[in-house]
LOLO-70536 format. One record per residue: residue in three letters; x, y, z of N, C-alpha, C in turn. Coordinates in steps of 0.05 Angstrom, whole numbers, plus 5000, padded with zeros to 4 digits. Layout:
# residues N
ALAXYZXYZXYZ;...
//
This chain:
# residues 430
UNK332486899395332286779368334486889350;UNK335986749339338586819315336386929290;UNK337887069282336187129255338687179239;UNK337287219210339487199182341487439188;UNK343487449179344687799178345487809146;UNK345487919135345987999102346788299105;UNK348288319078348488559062347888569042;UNK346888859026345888859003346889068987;UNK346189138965347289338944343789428931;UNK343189648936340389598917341089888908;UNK338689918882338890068857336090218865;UNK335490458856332690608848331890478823;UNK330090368820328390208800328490448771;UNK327290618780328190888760329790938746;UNK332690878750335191008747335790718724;UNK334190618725335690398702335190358675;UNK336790348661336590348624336490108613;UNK335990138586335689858573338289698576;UNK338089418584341189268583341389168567;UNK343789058570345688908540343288678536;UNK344888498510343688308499345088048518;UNK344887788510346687588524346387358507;UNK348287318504349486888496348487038462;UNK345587098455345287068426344387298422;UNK344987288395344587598368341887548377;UNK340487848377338187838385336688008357;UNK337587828336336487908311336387658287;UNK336687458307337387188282334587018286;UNK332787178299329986918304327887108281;UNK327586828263324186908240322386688256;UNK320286868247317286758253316886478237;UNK314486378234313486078227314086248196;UNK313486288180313586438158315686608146;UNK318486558157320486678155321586948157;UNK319587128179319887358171321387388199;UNK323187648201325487668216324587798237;UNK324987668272323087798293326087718308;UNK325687878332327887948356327487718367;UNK330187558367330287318381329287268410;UNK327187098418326787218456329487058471;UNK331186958457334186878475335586978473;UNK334787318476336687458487335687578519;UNK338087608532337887488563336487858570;UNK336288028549334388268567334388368530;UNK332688328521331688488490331288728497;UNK332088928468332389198477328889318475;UNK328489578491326689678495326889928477;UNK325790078468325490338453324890528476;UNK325790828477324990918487321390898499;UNK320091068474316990988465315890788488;UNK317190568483315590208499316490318521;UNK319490498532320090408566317690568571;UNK317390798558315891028569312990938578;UNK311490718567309590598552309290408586;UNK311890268586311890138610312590258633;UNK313590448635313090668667310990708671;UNK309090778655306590908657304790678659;UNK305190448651302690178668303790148685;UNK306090108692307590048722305890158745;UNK306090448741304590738753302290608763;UNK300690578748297690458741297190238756;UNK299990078756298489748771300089848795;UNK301990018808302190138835299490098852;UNK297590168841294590278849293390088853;UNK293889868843292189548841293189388856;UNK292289128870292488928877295688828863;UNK297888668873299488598859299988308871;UNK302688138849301987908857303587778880;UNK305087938892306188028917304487968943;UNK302388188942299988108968298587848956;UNK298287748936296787378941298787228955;UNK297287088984299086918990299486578985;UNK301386538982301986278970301586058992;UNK299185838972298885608995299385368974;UNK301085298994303285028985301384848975;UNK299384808987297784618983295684568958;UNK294784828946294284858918295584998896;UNK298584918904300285048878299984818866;UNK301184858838300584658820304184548816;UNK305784328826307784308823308783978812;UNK310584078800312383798794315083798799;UNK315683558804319183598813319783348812;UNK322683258817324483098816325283068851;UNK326182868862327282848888331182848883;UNK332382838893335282898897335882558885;UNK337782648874338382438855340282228876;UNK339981958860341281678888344081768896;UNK345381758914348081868919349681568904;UNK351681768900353481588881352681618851;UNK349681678841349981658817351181778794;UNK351581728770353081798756351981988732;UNK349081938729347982128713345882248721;UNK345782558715344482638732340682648724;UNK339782448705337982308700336982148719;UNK339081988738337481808754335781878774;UNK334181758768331381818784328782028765;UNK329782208755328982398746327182298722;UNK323682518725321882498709321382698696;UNK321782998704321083238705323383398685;UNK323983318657326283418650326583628618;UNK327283838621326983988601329183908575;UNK327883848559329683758534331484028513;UNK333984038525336584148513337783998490;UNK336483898477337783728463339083808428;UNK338484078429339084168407340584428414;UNK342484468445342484738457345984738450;UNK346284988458349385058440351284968464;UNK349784848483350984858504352084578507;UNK351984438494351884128490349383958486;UNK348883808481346183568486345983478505;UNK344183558524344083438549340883568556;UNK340083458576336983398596337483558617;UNK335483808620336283888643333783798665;UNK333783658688331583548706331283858727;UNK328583998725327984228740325784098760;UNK324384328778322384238794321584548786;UNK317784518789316884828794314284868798;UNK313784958806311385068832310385338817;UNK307085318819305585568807303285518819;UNK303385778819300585868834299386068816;UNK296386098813294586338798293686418803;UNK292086738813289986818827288687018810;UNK286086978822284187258817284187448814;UNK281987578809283387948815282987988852;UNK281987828860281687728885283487708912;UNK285687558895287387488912286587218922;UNK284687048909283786818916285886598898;UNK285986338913288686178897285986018879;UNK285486048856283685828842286285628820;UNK288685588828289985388823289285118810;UNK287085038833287184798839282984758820;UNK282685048821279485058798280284758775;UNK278484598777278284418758279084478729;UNK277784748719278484808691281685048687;UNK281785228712284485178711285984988712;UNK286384828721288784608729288784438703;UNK286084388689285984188670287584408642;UNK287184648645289084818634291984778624;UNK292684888663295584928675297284708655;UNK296084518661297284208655297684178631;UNK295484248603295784178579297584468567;UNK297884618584300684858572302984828584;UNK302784738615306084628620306584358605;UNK305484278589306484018566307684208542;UNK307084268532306684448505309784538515;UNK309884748542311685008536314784848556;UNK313884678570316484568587316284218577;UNK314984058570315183778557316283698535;UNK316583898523316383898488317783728475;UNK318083538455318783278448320183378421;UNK322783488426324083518402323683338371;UNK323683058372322782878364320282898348;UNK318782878369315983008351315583298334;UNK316683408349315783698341317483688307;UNK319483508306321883528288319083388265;UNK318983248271317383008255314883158240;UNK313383298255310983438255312083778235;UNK313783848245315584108225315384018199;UNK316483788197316883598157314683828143;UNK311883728153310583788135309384128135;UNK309984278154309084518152311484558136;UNK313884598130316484658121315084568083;UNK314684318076313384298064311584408044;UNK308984518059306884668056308084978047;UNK310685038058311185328071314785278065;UNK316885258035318585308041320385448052;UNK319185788065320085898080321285828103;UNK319085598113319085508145321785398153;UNK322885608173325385478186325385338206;UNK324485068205323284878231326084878248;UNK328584798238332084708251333085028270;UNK331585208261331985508279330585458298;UNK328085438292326685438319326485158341;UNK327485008335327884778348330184908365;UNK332584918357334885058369334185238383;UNK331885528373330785638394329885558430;UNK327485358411326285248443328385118453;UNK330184958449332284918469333185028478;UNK333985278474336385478485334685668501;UNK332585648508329785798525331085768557;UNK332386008561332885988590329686008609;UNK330486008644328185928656326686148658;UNK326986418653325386618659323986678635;UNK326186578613324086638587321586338579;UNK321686138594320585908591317086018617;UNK318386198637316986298654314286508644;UNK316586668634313886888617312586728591;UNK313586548574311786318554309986238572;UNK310186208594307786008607305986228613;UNK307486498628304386668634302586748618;UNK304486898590303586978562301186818550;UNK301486548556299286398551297386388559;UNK298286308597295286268611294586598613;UNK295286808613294687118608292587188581;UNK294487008554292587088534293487318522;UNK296787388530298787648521300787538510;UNK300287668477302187578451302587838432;UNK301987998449301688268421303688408431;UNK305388348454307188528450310688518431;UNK311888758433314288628414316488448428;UNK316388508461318088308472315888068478;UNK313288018466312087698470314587478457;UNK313687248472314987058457313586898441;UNK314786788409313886808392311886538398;UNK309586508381307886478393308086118384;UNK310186098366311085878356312885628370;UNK313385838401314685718413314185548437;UNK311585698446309685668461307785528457;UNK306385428429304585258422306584998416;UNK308085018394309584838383308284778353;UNK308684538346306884498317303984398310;UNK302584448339299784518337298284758326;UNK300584818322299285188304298285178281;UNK300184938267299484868237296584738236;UNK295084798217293284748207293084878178;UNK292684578161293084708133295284908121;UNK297384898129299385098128298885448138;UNK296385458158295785688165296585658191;UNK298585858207299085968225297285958245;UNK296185698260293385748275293485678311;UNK294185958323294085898352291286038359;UNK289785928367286686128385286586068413;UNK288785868424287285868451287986168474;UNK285986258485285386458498285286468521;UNK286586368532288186428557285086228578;UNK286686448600284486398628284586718629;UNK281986758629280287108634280787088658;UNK280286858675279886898710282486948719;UNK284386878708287286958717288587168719;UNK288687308747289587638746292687648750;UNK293087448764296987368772297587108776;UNK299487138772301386848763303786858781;UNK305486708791307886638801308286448798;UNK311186398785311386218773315086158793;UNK315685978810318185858820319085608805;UNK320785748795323485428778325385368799;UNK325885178806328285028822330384808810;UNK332384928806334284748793336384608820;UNK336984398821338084188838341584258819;UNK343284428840345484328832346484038817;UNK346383898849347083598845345883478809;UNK345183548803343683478773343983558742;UNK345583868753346583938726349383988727;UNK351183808713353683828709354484068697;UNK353184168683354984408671354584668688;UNK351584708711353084908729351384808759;UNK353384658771352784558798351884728818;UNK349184918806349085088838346084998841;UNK346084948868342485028868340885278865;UNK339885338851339085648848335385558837;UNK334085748849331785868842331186198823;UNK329186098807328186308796325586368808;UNK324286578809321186588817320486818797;UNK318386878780318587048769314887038767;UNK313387298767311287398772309987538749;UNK307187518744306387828731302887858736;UNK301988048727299688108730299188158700;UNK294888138702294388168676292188438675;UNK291688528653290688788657291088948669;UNK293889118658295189108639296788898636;UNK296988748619299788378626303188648637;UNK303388558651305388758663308388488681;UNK309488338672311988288684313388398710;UNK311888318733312888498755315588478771;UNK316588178776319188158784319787918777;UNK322387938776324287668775326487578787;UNK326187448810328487368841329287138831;UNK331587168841334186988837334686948867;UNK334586708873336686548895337886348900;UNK339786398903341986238894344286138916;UNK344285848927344385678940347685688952;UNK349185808957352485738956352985448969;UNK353785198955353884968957356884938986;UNK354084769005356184709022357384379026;UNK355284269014356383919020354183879003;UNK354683848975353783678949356083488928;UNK353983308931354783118914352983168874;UNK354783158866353883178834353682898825;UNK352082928809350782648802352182628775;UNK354082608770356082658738359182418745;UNK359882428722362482198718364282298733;UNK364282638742367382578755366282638788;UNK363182538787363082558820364182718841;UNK363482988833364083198852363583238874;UNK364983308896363883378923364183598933;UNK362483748924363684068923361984278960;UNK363684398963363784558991364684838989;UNK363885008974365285278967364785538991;UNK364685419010365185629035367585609040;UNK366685889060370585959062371185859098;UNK373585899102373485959135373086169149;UNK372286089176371986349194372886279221;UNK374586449217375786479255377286159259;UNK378186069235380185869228378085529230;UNK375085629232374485359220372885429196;UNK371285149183369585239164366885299157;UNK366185549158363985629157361485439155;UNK360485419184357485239180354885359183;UNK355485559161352885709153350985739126;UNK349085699130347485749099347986029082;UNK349186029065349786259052347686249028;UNK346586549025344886578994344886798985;UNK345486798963345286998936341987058938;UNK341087368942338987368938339087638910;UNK336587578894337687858879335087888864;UNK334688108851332088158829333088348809;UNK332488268788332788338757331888688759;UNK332888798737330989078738328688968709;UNK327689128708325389118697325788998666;UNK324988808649326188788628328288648613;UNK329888528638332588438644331788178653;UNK333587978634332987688649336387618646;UNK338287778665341087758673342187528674;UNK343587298664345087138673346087028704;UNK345186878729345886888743348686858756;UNK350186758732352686578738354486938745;UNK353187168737354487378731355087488761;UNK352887488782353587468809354787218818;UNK354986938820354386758834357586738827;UNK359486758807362386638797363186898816;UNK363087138818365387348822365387268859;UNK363087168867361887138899363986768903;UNK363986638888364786388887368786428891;UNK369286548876372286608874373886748889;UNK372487048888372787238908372987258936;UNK369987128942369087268959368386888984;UNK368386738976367786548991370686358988;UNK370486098960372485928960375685988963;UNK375686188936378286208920379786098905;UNK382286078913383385868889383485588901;UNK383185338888384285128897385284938884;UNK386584718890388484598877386384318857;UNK383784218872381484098850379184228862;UNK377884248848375584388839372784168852;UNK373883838845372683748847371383558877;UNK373183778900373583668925373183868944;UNK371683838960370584058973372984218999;UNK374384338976376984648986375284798983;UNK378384909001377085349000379485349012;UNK380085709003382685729011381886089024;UNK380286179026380186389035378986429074;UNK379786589076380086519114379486819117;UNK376586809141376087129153376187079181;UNK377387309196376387219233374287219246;UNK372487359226369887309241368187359214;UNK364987229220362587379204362987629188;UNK362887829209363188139201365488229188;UNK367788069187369688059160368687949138;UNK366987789128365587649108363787759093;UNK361787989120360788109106361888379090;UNK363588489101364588689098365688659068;UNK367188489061368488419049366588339018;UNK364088179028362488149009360688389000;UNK360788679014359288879016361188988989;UNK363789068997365189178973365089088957;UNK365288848953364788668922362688688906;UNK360088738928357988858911357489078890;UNK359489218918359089498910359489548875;UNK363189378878364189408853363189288818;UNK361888948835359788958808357389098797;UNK356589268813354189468807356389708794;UNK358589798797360090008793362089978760;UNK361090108745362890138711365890158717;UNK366190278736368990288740371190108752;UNK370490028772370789738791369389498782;UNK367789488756367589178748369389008734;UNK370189198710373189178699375289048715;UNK375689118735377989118767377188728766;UNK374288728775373188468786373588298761;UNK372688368739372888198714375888068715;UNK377488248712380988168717380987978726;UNK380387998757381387898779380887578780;UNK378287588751376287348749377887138735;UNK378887268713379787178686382486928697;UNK383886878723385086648716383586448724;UNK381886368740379986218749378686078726;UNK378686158696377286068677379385928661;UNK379885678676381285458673379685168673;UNK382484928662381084688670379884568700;UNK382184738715380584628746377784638759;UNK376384918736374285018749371984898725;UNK371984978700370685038687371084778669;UNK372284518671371784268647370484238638;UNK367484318652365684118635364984348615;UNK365984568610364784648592366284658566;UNK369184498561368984318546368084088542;UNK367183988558366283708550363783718544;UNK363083938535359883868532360084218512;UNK362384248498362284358470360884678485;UNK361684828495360484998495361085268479;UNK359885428459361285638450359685878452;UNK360986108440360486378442361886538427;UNK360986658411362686848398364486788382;UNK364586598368366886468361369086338369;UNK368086238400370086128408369185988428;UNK369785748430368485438437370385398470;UNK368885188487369485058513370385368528;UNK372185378544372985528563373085768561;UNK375085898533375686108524372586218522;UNK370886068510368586258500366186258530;UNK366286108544364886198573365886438581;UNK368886428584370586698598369286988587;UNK369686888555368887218548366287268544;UNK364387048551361387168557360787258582;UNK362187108603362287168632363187398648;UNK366087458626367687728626366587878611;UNK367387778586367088118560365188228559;UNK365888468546363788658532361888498513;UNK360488618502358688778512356088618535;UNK357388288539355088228557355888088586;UNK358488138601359788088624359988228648;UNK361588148663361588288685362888478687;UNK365288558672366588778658364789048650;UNK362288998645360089228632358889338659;UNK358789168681357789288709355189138713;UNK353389128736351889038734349089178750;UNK349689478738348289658755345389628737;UNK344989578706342189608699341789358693;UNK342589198710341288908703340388828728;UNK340688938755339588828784338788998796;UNK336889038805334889278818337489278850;UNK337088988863338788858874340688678888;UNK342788678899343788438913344188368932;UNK343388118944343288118969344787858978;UNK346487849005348487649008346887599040;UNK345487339050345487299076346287049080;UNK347587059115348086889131346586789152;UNK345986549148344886469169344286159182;UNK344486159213345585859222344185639213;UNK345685419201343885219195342585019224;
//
């Protein structure tokens, strides 16, 4: 029997500090009432000493307990929705698609992103009650609320709390819930069905209900979770083929337990595209493997990786240095499935992808990799993120991806030793 072969980079869970911020000031989000709270879109909010200490010591505690690790997952009573692979040939990556999270107010352009995602809940048991009638009738009326959400309405419905309340900054928080990446859209959903909002990294609770809170201009969320719910796993699947602005297939899966509500992990894996079609106007056919032993690699390649504790890292931060580097390279369109990099065997590929690890986990050698990054962040590679207005920092389309991707204080340039417990690169035959 063939089995996978990988290399990895991993970290002591211990040894890791609070990480940078990402994409936004993590000081520009007020509550329903205008009062000034730590934005949750920042890609790892800072921790106080006090709270890490606070969180070693439940960590400790749920060591001893059941975790949501040992429940095993049955396909058959997860609670899922998804989209199927969009018609070949099409041109937007809407067609077909029912399942779609509304970006429509996101800095990233206006656009629909179509996800798929799978959850499962259990006991203190380890029993799957998923599929419990009054869970599910649950599950269902909070994945509306926290992944459905009808900009439209919610806009409409804001008028009058704003109204009642000229404090109310309805146009912030709208922009908020759009810009809700998937791990922070992940912990909104547990936080709920958990019934955990008191902490300072909860997400605000305004984001999660929406404008059912209002009542009479009073701040009114009471629903109280599911008591029977001890763990949660929650898998997001994004379909390359579907999002033009970053064509990878990549999964999130992200976990926690309740009593104490404790955030246990968050895996990243991430698809290296060997024969996709993008469902967008310039109809991509993208193939970013490299050669081996002078043909082209006909192997499944994956980014495997997990966050450190606290940290919801950008994935593009592994997946671009592994894309350039370490698989495609340079090529003459972007939009045609090249590669220009050539190993004589496997065990050059890995080898090769081993040091690369090494160096984005390393302060010293990320800098090196960042460089090496910075001509690649051109029109051949990166268009659509003009065409769909993207900024940062003061500076819009290409230039401002580069220096979120690269710069300080939130790139690959900073290292990426306290943002990934760790990394993992396998091969294996399709």
């Amino acid at each position: 029997m063939t089995t996978a072969r990988s290399i990895s980079t991993g970290l002591d869970r211990g040894m890791t500090s609070a990480p940078t911020s990402d994409v936004i000031d993590c000081n520009t989000m007020i509550n329903a009432y205008g009062v000034p709270i730590q934005n949750p879109n920042c890609r790892s909010r800072s921790i106080s000493p006090q709270q890490q200490q606070h969180q070693q010591q439940q960590e400790q505690q749920h060591h001893h307990h059941q975790t949501t690790t040992d429940c095993p997952i049955d396909v058959a009573k997860s609670f899922h929705f998804g989209n199927a692979a969009p018609p070949f040939g099409a041109t937007n990556p809407l067609d077909g698609a029912g399942i779609i999270y509304n970006r429509n107010a996101s800095f990233s352009g206006s656009r629909f992103t179509p996800f798929n995602i799978t959850i499962n809940v259990w006991d203190e048991n380890c029993q799957d009650i998923t599929q419990d009638p009054e869970v599910n009738s649950y599950l269902l009326n909070a994945f509306d609320d926290v992944y459905q959400w009808n900009k439209t309405q919610w806009s409409k419905e804001f008028v009058q709390s704003h109204r009642a309340n000229p404090q109310f900054n309805s146009t912030l928080i709208i922009d908020t819930k759009a810009n809700m990446f998937w791990e922070l859209l992940s912990q909104a959903f547990g936080e709920r069905v958990m019934n955990h909002h008191n902490s300072t990294n909860s997400i605000p609770l305004i984001l999660n209900y929406g404008p059912k809170c209002f009542q009479t201009s009073k701040f009114m969320c009471n629903d109280k979770g599911l008591s029977q719910v001890a763990h949660i796993n929650i898998a997001t699947k994004i379909d390359g083929a579907r999002d033009v602005l970053n064509p990878v297939p990549r999964e999130i899966i992200w976990s926690a337990t309740a009593n104490p509500f404790i955030i246990e992990n968050t895996n990243y894996k991430i698809t290296m595209v060997s024969d996709e079609h993008v469902a967008g106007k310039h109809q991509e056919h993208l193939d970013l493997l490299p050669y081996v032993n002078g043909q082209r690699l006909n192997e499944s390649v994956t980014l495997l990786a997990q966050s450190t504790p606290g940290s919801y890292p950008d994935y593009n931060l592994v997946f671009i240095p592994f894309r350039h580097l370490v698989l495609q390279g340079a090529v003459q369109n972007a939009t045609l499935p090249e590669a220009s990099i050539h190993y004589d065997s496997i065990d050059s590929l890995l080898k090769f992808a081993n040091k690369t690890l090494q160096g984005l986990m390393s302060v010293d050698v990320a800098p090196e990799i960042a460089y090496s990054l910075t001509p690649f962040f051109n029109t051949t590679y990166y268009y659509m993120y003009n065409e769909l207005h993207f900024s940062f920092g003061g500076h819009s389309g290409i230039p401002g991806y580069r220096d979120y991707i690269l710069g300080a204080p939130y790139g690959i340039s900073q290292g990426l030793r306290t943002r990934y417990s760790y990394i993992r690169l396998e091969c294996a035959p399709v």
